[in-house]
C-alpha positions as a LaTeX table, in Angstrom:
\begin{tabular}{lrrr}
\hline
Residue & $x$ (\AA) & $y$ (\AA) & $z$ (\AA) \\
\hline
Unk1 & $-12.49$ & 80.81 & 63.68 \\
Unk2 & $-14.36$ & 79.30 & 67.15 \\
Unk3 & $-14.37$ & 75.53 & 66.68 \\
Unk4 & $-17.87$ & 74.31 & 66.09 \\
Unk5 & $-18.63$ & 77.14 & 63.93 \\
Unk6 & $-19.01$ & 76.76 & 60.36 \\
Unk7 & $-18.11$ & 78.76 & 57.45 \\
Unk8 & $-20.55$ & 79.85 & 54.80 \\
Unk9 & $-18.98$ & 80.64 & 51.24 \\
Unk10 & $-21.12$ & 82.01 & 48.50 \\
Unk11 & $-20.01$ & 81.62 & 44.92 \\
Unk12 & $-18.74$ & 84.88 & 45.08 \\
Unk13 & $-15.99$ & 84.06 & 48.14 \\
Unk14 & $-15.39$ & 81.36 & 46.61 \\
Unk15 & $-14.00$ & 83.26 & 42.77 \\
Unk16 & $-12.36$ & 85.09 & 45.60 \\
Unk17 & $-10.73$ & 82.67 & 47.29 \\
Unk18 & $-9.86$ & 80.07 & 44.46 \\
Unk19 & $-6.59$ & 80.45 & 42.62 \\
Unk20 & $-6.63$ & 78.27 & 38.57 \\
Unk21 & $-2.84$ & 76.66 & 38.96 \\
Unk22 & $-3.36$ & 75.51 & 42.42 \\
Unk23 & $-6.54$ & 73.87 & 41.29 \\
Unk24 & $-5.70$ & 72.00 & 38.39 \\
Unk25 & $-2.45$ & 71.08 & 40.84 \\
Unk26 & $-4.55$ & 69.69 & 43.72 \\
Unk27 & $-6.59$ & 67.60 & 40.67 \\
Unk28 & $-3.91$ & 67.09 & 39.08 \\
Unk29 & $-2.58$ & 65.02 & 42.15 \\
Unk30 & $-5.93$ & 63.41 & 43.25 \\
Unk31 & $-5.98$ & 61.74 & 40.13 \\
Unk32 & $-2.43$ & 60.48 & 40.91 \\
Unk33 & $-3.58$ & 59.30 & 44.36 \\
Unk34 & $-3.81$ & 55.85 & 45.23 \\
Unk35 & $-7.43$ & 54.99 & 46.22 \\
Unk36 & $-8.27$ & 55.14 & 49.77 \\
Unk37 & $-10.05$ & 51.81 & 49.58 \\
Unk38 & $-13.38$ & 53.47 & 50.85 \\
Unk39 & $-16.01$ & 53.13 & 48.12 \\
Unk40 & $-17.11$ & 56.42 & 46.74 \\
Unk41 & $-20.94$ & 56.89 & 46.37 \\
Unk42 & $-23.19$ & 58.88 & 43.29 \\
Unk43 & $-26.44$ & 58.73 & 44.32 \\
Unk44 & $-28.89$ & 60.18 & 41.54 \\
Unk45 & $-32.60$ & 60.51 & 41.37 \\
Unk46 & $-35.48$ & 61.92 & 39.37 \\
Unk47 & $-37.70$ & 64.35 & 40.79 \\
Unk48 & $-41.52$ & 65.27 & 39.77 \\
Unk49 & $-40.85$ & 67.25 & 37.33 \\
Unk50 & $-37.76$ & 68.57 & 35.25 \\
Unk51 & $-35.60$ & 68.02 & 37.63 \\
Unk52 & $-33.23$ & 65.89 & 39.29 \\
Unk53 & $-30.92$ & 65.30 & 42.79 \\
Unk54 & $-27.66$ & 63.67 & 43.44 \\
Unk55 & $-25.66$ & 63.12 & 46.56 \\
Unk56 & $-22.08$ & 62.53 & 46.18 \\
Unk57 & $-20.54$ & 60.77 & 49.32 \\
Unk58 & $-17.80$ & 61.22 & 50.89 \\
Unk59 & $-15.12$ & 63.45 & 49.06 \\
Unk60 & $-11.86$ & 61.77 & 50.07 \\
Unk61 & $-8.02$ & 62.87 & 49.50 \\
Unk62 & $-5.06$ & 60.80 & 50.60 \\
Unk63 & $-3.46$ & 64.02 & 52.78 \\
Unk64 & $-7.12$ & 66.72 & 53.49 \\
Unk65 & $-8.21$ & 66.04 & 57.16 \\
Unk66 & $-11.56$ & 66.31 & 55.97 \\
Unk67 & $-14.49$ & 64.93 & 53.47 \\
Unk68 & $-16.68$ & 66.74 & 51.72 \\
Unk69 & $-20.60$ & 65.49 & 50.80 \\
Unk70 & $-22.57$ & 67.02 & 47.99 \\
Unk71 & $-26.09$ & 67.60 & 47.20 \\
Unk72 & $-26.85$ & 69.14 & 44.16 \\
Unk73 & $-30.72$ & 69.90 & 42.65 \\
Unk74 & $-30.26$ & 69.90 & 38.75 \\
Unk75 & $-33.08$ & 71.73 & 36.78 \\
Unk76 & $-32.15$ & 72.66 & 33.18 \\
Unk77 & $-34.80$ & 74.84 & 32.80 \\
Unk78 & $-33.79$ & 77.03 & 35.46 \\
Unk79 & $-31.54$ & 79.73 & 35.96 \\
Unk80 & $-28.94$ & 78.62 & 37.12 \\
Unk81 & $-29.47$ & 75.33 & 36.42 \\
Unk82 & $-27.72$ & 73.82 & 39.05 \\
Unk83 & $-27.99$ & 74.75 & 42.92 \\
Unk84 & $-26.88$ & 72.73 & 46.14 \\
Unk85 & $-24.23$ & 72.69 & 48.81 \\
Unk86 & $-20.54$ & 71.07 & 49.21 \\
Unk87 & $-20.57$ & 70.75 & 52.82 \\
Unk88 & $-16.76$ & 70.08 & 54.30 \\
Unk89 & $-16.32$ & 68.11 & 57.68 \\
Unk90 & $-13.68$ & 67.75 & 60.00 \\
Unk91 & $-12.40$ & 64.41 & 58.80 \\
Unk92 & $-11.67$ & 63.34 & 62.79 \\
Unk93 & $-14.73$ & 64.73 & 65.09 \\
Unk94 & $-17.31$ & 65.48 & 61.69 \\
Unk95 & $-17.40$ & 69.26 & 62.61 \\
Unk96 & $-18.62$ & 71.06 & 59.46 \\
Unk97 & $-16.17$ & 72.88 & 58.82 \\
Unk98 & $-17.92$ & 74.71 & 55.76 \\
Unk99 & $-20.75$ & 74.98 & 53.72 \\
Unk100 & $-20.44$ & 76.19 & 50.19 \\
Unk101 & $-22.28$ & 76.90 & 46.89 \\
Unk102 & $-22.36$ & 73.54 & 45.12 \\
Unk103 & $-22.60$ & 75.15 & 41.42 \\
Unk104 & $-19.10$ & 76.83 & 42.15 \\
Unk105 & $-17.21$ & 74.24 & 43.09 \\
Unk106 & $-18.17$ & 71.69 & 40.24 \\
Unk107 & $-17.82$ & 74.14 & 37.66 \\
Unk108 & $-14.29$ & 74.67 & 38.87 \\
Unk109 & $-13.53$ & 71.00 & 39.32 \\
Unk110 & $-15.09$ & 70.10 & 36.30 \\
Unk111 & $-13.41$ & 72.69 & 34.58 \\
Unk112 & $-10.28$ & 72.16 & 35.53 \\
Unk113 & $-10.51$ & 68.30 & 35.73 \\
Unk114 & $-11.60$ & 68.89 & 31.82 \\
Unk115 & $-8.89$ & 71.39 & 31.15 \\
Unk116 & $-5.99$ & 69.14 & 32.40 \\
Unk117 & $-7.18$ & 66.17 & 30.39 \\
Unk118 & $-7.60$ & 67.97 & 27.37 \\
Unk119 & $-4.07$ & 69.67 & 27.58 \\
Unk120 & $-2.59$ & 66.12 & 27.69 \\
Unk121 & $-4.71$ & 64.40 & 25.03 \\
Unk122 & $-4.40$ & 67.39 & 22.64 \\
Unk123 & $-1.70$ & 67.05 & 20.44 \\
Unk124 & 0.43 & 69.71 & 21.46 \\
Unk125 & 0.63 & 71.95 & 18.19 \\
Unk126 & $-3.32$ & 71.94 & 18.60 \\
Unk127 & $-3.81$ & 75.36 & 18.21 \\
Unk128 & $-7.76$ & 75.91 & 16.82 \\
Unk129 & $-10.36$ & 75.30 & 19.50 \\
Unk130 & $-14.41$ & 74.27 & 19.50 \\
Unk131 & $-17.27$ & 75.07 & 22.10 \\
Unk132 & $-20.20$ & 73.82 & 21.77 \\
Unk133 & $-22.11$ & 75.11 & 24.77 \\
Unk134 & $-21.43$ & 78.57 & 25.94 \\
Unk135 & $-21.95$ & 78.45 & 29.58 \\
Unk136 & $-20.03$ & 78.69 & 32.75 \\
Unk137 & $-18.88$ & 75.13 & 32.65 \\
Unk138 & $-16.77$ & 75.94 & 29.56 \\
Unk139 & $-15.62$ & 79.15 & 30.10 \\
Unk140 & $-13.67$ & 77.40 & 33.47 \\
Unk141 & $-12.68$ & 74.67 & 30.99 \\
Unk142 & $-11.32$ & 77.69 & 29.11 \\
Unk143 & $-9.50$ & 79.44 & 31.85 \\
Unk144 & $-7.83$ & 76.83 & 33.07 \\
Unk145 & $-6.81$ & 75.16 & 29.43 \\
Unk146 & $-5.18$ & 79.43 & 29.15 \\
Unk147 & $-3.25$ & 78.66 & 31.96 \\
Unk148 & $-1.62$ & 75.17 & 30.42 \\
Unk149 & $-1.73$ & 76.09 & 26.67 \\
Unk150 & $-2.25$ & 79.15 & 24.20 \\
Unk151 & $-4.64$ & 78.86 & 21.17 \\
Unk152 & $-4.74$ & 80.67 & 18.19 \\
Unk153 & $-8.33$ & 80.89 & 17.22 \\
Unk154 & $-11.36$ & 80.03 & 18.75 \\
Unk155 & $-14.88$ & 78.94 & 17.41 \\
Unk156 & $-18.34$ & 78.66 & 19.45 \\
Unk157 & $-21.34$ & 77.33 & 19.15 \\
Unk158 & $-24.53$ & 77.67 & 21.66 \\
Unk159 & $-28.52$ & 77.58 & 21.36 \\
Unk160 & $-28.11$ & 81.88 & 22.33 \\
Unk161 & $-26.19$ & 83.32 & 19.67 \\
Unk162 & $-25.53$ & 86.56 & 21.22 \\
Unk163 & $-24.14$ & 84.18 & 24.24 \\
Unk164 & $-22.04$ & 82.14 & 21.66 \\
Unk165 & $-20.71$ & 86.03 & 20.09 \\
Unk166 & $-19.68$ & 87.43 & 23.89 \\
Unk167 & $-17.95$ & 84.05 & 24.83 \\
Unk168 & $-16.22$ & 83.83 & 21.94 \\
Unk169 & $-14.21$ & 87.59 & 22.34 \\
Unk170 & $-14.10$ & 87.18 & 25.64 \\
Unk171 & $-11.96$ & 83.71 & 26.18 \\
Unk172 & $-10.22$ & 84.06 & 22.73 \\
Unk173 & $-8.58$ & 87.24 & 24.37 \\
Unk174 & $-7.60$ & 85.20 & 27.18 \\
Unk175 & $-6.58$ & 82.66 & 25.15 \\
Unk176 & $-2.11$ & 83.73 & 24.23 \\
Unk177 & $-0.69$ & 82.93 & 27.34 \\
Unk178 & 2.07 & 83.82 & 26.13 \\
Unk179 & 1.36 & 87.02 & 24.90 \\
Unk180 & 0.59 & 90.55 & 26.18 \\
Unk181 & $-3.10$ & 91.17 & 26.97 \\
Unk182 & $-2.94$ & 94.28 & 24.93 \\
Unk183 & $-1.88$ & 91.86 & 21.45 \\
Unk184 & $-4.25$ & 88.99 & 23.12 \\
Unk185 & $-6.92$ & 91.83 & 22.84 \\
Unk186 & $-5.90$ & 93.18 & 19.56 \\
Unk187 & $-6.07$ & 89.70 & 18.18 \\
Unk188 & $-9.19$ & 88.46 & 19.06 \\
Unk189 & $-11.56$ & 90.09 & 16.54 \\
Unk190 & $-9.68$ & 88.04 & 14.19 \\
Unk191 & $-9.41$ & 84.67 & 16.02 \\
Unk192 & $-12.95$ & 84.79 & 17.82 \\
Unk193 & $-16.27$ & 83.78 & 15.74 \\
Unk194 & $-19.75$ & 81.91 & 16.67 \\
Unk195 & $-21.13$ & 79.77 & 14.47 \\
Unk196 & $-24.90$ & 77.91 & 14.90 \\
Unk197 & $-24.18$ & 74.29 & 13.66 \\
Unk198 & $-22.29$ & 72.58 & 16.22 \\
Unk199 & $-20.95$ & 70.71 & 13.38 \\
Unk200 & $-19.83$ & 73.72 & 11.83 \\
Unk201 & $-17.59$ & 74.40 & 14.94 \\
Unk202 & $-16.23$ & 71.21 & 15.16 \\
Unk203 & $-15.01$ & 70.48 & 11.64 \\
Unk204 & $-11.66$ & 72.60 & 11.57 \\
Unk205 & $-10.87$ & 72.68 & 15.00 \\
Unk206 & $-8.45$ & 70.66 & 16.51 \\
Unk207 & $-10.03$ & 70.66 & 20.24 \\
Unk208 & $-13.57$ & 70.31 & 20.28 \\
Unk209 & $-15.21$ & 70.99 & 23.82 \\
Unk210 & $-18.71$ & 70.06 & 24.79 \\
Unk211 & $-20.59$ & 71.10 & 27.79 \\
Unk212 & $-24.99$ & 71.15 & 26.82 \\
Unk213 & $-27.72$ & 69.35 & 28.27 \\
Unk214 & $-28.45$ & 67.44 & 25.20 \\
Unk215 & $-29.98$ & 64.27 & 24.95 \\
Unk216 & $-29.23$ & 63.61 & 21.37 \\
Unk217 & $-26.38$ & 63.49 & 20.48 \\
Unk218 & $-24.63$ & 66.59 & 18.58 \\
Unk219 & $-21.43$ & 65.12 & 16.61 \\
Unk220 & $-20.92$ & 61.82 & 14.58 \\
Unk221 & $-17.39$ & 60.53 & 13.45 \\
Unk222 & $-17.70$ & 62.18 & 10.08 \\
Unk223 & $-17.75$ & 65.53 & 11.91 \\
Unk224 & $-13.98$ & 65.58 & 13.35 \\
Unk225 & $-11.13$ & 65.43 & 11.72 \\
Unk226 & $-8.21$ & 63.04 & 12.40 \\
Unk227 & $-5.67$ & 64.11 & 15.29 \\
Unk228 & $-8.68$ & 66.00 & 16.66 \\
Unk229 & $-9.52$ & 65.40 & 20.27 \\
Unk230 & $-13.23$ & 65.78 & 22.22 \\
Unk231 & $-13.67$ & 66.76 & 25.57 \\
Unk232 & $-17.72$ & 66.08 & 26.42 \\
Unk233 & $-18.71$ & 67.13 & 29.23 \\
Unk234 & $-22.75$ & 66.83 & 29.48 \\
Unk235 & $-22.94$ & 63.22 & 29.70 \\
Unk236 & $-23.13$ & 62.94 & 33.39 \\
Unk237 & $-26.72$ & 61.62 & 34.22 \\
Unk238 & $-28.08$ & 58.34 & 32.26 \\
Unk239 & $-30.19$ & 59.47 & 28.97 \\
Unk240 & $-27.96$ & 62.81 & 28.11 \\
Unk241 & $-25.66$ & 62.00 & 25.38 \\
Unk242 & $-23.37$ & 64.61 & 23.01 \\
Unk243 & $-21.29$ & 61.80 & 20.89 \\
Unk244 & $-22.46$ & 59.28 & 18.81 \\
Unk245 & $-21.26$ & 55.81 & 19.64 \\
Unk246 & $-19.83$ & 55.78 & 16.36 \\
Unk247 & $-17.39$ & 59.31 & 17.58 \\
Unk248 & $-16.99$ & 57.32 & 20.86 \\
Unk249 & $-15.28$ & 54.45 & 19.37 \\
Unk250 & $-13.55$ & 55.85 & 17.09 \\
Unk251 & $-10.28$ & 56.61 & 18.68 \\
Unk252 & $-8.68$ & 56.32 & 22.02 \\
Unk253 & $-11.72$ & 57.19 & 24.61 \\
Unk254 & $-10.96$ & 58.21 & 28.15 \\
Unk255 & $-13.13$ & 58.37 & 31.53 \\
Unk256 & $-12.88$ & 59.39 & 34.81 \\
Unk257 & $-13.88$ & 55.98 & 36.46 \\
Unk258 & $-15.28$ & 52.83 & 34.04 \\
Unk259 & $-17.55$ & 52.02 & 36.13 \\
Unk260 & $-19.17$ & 55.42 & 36.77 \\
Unk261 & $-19.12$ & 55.71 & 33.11 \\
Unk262 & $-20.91$ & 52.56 & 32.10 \\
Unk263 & $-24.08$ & 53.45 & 34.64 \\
Unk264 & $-24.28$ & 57.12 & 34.44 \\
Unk265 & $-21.88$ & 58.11 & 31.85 \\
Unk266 & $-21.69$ & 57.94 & 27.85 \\
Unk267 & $-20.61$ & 54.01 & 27.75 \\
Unk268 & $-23.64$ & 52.99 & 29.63 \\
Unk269 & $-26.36$ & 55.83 & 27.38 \\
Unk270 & $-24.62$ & 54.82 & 24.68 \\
Unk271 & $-25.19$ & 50.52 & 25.45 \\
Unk272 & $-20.91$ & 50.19 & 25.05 \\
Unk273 & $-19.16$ & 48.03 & 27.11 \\
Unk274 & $-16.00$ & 48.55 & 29.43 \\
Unk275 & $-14.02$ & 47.44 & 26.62 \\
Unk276 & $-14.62$ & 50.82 & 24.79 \\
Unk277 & $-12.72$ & 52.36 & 27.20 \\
Unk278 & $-8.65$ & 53.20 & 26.49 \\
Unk279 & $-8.50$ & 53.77 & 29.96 \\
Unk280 & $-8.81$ & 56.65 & 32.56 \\
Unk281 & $-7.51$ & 60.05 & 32.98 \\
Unk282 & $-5.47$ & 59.07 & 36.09 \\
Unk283 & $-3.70$ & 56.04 & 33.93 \\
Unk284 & $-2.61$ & 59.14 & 31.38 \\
Unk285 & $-1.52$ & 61.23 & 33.91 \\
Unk286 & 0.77 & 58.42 & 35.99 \\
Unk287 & 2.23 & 56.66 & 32.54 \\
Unk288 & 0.41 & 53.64 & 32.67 \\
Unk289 & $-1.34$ & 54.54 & 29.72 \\
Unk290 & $-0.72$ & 56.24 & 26.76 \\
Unk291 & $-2.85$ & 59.44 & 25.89 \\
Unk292 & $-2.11$ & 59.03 & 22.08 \\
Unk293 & $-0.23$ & 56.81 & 19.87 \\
Unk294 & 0.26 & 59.13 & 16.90 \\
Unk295 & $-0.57$ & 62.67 & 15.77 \\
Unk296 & $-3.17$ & 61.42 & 13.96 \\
Unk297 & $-5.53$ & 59.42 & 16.93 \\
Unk298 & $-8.93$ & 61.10 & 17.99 \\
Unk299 & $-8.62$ & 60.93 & 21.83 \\
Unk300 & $-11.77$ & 61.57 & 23.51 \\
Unk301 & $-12.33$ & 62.33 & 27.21 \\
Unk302 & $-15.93$ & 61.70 & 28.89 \\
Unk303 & $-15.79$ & 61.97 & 33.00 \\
Unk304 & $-18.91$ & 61.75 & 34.62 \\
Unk305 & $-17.58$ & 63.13 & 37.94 \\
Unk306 & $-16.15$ & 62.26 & 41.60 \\
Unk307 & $-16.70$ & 62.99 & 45.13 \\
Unk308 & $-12.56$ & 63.54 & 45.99 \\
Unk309 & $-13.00$ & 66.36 & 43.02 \\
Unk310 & $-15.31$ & 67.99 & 45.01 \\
Unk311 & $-13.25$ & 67.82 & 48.15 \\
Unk312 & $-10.13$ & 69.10 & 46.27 \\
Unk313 & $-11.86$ & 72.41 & 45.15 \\
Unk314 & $-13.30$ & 72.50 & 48.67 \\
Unk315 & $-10.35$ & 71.95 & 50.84 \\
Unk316 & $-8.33$ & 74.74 & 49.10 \\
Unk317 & $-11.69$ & 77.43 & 48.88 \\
Unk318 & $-11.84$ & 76.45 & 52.80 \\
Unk319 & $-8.45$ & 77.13 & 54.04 \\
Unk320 & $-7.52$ & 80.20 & 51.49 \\
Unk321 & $-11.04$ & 81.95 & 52.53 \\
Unk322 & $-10.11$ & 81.55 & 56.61 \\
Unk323 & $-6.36$ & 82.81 & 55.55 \\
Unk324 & $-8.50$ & 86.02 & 53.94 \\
Unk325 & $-11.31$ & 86.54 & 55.97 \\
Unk326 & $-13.75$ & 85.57 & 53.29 \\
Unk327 & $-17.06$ & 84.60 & 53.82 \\
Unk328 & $-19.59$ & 84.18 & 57.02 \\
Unk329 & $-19.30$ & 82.32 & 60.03 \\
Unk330 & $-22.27$ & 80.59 & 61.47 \\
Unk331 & $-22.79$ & 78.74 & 64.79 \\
Unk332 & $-25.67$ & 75.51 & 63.64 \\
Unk333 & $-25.70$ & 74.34 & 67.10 \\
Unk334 & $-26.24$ & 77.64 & 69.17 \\
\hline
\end{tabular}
């Protein structure tokens, strides 16, 4: 590619070009990074309307010559509900590098930011899963939690309950990683079933995963069972909420960044302080913090999101589309 032109990658390039394990690696390894000692920025605000936008500035990796800055318009109405750009500089001269579709990228790095935590805050003989939320944010929390773990059977809940059926078949056959795809198939009538309470789901499994727009929240700590752990992912803007406060404190709860979580995340919608916070995925991941003390903990993880996660996804769409000839190139200053 000419320098000074930039590369335009539709959602489609980028299922293309974007490869599960070396995802949830490059994640996996940002959230080991030591901070960069640039503050990152979420910038959120309400629109006229339904809907909101949020910048989030600048996408940094110790090791990616480059930064990434986001601008997403959120309407939950619409379909889809989320539409924007991740657009990828030159982290030297600020040549943009790339532009690509926004709602790609964060469903993967949401996804697959989810996925990792829950594989290491599930106990591992977890082996009954929950959705509450049939969309594409937790079918990627799905596919890359196949890639980690198996499951035996799968339960899911969503507003659409021909959505809810369809999802459920169709991840609980991808589900035995360890098994053919003929016996994964073969299995799934069995293991697969919707439900319309999300309570319902939630009360045998022993993975629970959240991903709605609700403002209300849709379990209490009566509805989970001990050892169970809660990955919730639609608490990202102030106001929308999934847990109670009462679910929230009552095991080991984990964020993506405290202080992210207490003004835009469930601590802050749900009026708890820091203290209600174990501690953060990255502390799991590098040992500094326990995931679980016994079999029987509820772990919880809540992220609200972060610009390097962005840049992660991005970097490795950008260089794996040039390496394949994916997508268009496009001179902005000709």
């Amino acid at each position: 590619m000419m320098a000074g032109v930039t590369l335009l990658l539709s959602g489609s390039d980028l299922e293309r070009s974007l490869d599960i394990g070396a995802c949830t690696q490059a994640l996996r390894q940002g959230f080991l990074a030591v901070p960069s000692g640039i503050t990152a920025q979420r910038v959120r605000t309400d629109l006229p309307g339904p809907g909101t936008a949020t910048v989030l500035i600048p996408g940094l990796v110790d090791g990616v010559p480059a930064y990434s800055v986001k601008v997403n318009a959120k309407f939950p109405t619409a379909r889809p509900a989320l539409r924007g750009v991740v657009c990828l500089h030159d982290a030297g001269t600020g040549e943009l590098l790339a532009v690509l579709d926004s709602a790609t990228v964060t469903a993967w790095r949401t996804g697959l930011s989810a996925a990792l935590a829950t594989h290491v805050l599930a106990r591992p003989s977890a082996s009954a899963v929950a959705v509450i939320g049939a969309g594409t944010q937790s079918g990627l929390v799905l596919r890359g939690l196949a890639a980690l773990r198996g499951w035996e059977r799968l339960t899911v809940c969503d507003l659409d309950t021909g959505r809810a059926g369809v999802f459920a078949v169709r991840h609980s056959a991808a589900a035995a990683t360890a098994a053919t795809q003929a016996a994964a198939s073969a299995a799934s009538a069995a293991s697969a079933a919707s439900v319309a309470d999300p309570r319902d789901a939630a009360r045998d499994a022993d993975i629970v995963v959240l991903a709605t727009w609700s403002r209300t929240p849709l379990l209490d700590a009566g509805d989970v069972l001990p050892g169970t752990h809660v990955t919730s992912l639609g608490a990202d803007e102030p106001g929308k909420a999934e847990l109670t406060p009462a679910l929230l404190t009552a095991g080991r709860l984990f964020v993506d960044d405290v202080p992210l979580a207490l003004t835009a995340g469930a601590l802050g919608t749900a009026a708890l302080s820091a203290a209600a916070a174990t501690g953060t995925l990255g502390q799991v991941l590098d040992g500094t913090i326990p995931g679980r003390l016994t079999d029987a903990d509820i772990t919880i993880y809540t992220p609200v999101g972060l610009p390097w996660q962005d840049l992660a996804v991005a970097w490795a769409a950008y260089r794996n589309a040039r390496a394949a000839g994916l997508g268009r190139e496009f001179d902005f200053l000709a």
